[in-house]
C-alpha positions as CSV (number, residue, x, y, z in Angstrom):
1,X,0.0,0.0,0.0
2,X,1.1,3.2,-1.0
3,X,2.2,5.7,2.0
4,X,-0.1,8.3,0.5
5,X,-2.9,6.2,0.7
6,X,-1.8,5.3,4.5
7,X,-1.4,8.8,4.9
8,X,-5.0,9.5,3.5
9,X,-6.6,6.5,5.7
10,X,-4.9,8.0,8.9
11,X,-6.9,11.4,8.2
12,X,-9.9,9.7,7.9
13,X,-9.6,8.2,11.2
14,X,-8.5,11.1,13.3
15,X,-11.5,13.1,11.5
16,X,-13.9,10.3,12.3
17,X,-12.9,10.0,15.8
18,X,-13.3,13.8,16.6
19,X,-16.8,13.5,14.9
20,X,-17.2,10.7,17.5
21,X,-16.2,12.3,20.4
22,X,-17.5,16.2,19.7
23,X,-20.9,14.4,17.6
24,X,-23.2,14.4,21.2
25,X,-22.5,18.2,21.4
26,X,-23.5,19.4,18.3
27,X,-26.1,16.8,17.8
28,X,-24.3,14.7,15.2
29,X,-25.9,11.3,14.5
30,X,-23.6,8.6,14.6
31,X,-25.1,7.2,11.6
32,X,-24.1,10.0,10.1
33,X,-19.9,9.7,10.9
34,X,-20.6,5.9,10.0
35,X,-22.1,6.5,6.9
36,X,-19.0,9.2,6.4
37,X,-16.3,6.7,7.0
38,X,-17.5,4.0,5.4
39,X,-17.7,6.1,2.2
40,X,-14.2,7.4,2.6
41,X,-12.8,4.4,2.8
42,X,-14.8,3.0,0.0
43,X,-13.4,5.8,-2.0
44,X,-10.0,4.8,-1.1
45,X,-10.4,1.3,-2.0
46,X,-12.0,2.3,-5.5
47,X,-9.0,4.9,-5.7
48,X,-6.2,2.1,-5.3
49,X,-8.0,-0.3,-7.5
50,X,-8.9,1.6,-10.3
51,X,-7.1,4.7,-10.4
52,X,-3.7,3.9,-8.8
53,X,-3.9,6.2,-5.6
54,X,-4.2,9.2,-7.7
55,X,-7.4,10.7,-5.6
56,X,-5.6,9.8,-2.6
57,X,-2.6,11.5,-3.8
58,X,-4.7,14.5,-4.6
59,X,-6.0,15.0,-1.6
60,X,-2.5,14.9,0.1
61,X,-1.3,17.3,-2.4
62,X,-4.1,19.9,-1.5
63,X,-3.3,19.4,2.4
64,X,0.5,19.9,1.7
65,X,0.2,22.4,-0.8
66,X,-1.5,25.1,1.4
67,X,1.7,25.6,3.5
68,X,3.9,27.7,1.4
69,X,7.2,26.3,2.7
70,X,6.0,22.7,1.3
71,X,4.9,25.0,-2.3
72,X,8.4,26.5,-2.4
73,X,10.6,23.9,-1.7
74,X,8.3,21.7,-4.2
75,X,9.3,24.5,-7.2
76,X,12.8,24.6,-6.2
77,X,12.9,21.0,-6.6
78,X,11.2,21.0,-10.1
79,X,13.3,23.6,-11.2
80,X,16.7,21.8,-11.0
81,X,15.4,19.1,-12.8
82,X,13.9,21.4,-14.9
83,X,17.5,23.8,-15.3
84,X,19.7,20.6,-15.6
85,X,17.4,19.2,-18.0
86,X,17.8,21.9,-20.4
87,X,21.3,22.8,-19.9
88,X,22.5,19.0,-20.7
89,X,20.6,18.9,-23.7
90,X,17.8,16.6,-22.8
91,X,14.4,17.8,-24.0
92,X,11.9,18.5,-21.6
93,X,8.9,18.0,-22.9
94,X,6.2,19.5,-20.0
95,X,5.9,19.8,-16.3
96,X,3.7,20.0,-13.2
97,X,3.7,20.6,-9.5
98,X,0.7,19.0,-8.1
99,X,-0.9,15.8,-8.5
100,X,-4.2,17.4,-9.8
101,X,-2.3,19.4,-12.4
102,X,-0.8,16.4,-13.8
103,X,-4.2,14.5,-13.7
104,X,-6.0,17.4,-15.6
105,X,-2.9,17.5,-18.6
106,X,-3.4,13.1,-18.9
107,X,0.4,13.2,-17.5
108,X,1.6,9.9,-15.2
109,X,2.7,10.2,-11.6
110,X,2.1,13.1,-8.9
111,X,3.5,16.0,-11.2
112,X,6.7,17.2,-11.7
113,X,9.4,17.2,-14.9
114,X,8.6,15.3,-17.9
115,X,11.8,14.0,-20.0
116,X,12.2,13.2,-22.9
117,X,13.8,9.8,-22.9
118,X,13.6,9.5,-26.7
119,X,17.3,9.0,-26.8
120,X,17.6,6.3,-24.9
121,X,15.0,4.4,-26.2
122,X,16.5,4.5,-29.4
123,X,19.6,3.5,-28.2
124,X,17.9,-0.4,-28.9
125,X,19.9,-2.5,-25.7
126,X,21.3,-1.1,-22.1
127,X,24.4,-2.4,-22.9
128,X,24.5,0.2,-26.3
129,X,23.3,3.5,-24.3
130,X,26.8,5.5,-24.1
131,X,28.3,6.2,-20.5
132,X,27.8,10.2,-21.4
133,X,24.0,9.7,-22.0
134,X,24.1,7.8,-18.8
135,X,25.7,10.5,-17.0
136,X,23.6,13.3,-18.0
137,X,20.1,11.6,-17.2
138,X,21.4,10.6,-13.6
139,X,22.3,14.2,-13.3
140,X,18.9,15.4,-14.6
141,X,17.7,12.8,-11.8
142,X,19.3,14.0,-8.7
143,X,19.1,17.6,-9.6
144,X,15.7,17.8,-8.0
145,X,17.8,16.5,-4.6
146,X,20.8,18.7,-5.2
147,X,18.5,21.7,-5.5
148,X,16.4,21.2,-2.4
149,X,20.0,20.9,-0.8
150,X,21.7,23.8,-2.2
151,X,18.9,26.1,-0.8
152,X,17.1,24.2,2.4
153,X,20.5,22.5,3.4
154,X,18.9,19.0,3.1
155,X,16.0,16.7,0.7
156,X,12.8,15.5,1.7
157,X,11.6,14.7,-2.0
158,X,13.6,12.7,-4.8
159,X,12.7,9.0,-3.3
160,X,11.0,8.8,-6.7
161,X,14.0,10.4,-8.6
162,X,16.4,7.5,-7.0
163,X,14.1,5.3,-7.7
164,X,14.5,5.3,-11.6
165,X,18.4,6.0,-11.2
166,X,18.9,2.3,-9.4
167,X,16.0,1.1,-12.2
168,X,18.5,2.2,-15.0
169,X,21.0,0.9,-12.9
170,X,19.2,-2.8,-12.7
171,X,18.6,-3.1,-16.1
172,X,22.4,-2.2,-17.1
173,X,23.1,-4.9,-14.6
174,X,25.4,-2.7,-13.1
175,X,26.7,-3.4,-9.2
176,X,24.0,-2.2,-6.6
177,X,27.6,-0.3,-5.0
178,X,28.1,1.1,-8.2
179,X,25.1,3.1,-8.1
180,X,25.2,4.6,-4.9
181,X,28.7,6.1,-5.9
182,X,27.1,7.0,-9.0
183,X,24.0,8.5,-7.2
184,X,25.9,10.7,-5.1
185,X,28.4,11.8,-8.0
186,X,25.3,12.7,-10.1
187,X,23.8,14.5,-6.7
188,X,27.2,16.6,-6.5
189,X,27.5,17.3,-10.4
190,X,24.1,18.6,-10.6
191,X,24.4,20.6,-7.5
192,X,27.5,22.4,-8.8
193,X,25.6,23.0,-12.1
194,X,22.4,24.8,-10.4
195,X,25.6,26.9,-8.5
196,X,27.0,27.9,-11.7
197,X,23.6,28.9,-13.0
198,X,22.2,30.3,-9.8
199,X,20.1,33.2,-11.7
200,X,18.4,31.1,-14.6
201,X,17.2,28.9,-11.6
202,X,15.9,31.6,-9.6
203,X,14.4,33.2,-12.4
204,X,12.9,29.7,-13.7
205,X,12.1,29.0,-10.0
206,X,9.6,32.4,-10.5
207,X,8.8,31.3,-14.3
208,X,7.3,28.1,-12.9
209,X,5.2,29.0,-10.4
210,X,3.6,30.8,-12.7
211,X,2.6,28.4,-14.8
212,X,4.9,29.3,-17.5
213,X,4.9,27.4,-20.6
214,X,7.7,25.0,-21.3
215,X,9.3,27.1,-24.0
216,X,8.8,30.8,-21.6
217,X,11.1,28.5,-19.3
218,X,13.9,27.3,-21.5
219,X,14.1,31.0,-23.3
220,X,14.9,31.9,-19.4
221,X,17.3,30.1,-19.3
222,X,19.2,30.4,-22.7
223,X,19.2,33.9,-21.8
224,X,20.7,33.7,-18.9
225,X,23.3,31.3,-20.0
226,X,25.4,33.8,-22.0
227,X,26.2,35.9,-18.9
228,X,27.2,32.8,-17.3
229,X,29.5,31.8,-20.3
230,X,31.0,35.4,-20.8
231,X,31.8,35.1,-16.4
232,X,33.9,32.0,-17.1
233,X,35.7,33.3,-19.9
C-alpha cells in the first residue's frame, strides 16, 4: 500500500474520531460519521483499484500544498530538474507541481518534470546506451535532490527520482555499489551545475510558479546562460 494512501486513511480516522467524540455536542448522529467513513474508505479502495492512488494522492497534495514552505521547496525542486534538464541537452517536454495538475494535462505520476527519454529508447539494448547519456540523465535525476539541498540545506523529496536512477542501474546490470557512488556523484555534479547557473534557476524557479509554458522557461534560461559563459571566460 502506497504511504499516500496510508497517509490519507490516517486522516480519515483522526476526523472520524473527533466527529465521535465532539458528535453528542453538536447533535451529530452517529449514523451520520458511520455512513462518512465507510464512504471514505470506499473511496480509497476504488482509488487504489482503479485509479492507482491518484485521488488519494490528490488530496495529500491539497493538504500539503497550502503551507507555502512545502509550495516553495516543491518548485525549487522541479526547477533543477527542470534547469539541468535543459542545460545537458535533454528535452523537456512538460511539467507540473501538483498531482491534480498532472491528472488534468493526462500526464503519469504526482506531477513534476517530464523528460524526454527518446534518446535512450532509441539506443535499442542497455548495454549500447553510451556512459555520457548515462551520466547526464542521472544528473537530470538527482538535480531535483541537489536543489532542495543547495537552498534548504537538506532533501525530503527525490525517493521517486532514485528510484529510476537504481531502475536504470538494474537493467544495465550494473553493481547495486556502483550506483550509490554513482547517485551521489550525479547529486554533486548537478548541484555544482544549479551553482553555476544560480540566476536562470531563480528566475525559472519564479517562471514556474507561474505556470509558464515549457518554451517561456527554456528561453529563461538560454538567456541567462550567456552571462554565465561570458563570467567563465
Amino acid at each position: 500500500m502506497r504511504d499516500t494512501t496510508l497517509n490519507t486513511i490516517a486522516v480519515i480516522i483522526f476526523v472520524m474520531t473527533m466527529a465521535s467524540l465532539l458528535g453528542p455536542l453538536v447533535n451529530l448522529s452517529p449514523l451520520v460519521v458511520a455512513t462518512v467513513a465507510a464512504g471514505g474508505l470506499g473511496m480509497i479502495t476504488l482509488d487504489q483499484l482503479g485509479l492507482q492512488g491518484r485521488i488519494g494522492n490528490i488530496l495529500m497534495d491539497a493538504l500539503a500544498w497550502m503551507s507555502p514552505d512545502h509550495r516553495q521547496r516543491v518548485l525549487h525542486h522541479e526547477a533543477g530538474h527542470f534547469l539541468t534538464a535543459v542545460l545537458l541537452d535533454i528535452p523537456v517536454e512538460a511539467y507540473t507541481l501538483t498531482t491534480w495538475e498532472a491528472w488534468k494535462q493526462g500526464l503519469p505520476g504526482q506531477g513534476g518534470v517530464i523528460f524526454g527519454l527518446n534518446h535512450l529508447d532509441s539506443q535499442g539494448e542497455p548495454s549500447q546506451i553510451t556512459p555520457q547519456w548515462i551520466d547526464r540523465y542521472c544528473q537530470v535525476w538527482m538535480a531535483g535532490t541537489a536543489a532542495e539541498q543547495l537552498v534548504y540545506g537538506n532533501a525530503i523529496g527525490g525517493d521517486d527520482d532514485t528510484r529510476a536512477l537504481i531502475m536504470l542501474w538494474n537493467t544495465l546490470n550494473r553493481p547495486a555499489a556502483e550506483g550509490v557512488i554513482k547517485r551521489r556523484w550525479a547529486t554533486l555534479q548537478a548541484k555544482t551545475l544549479i551553482e553555476k547557473h544560480r540566476e536562470a534557476f531563480d528566475a525559472l524557479v519564479l517562471a514556474m510558479a507561474d505556470r509558464s509554458p515549457v518554451a517561456t522557461c527554456r528561453q529563461i534560461i538560454e538567456h541567462h546562460r550567456p552571462l554565465v559563459d561570458a563570467t567563465l571566460s
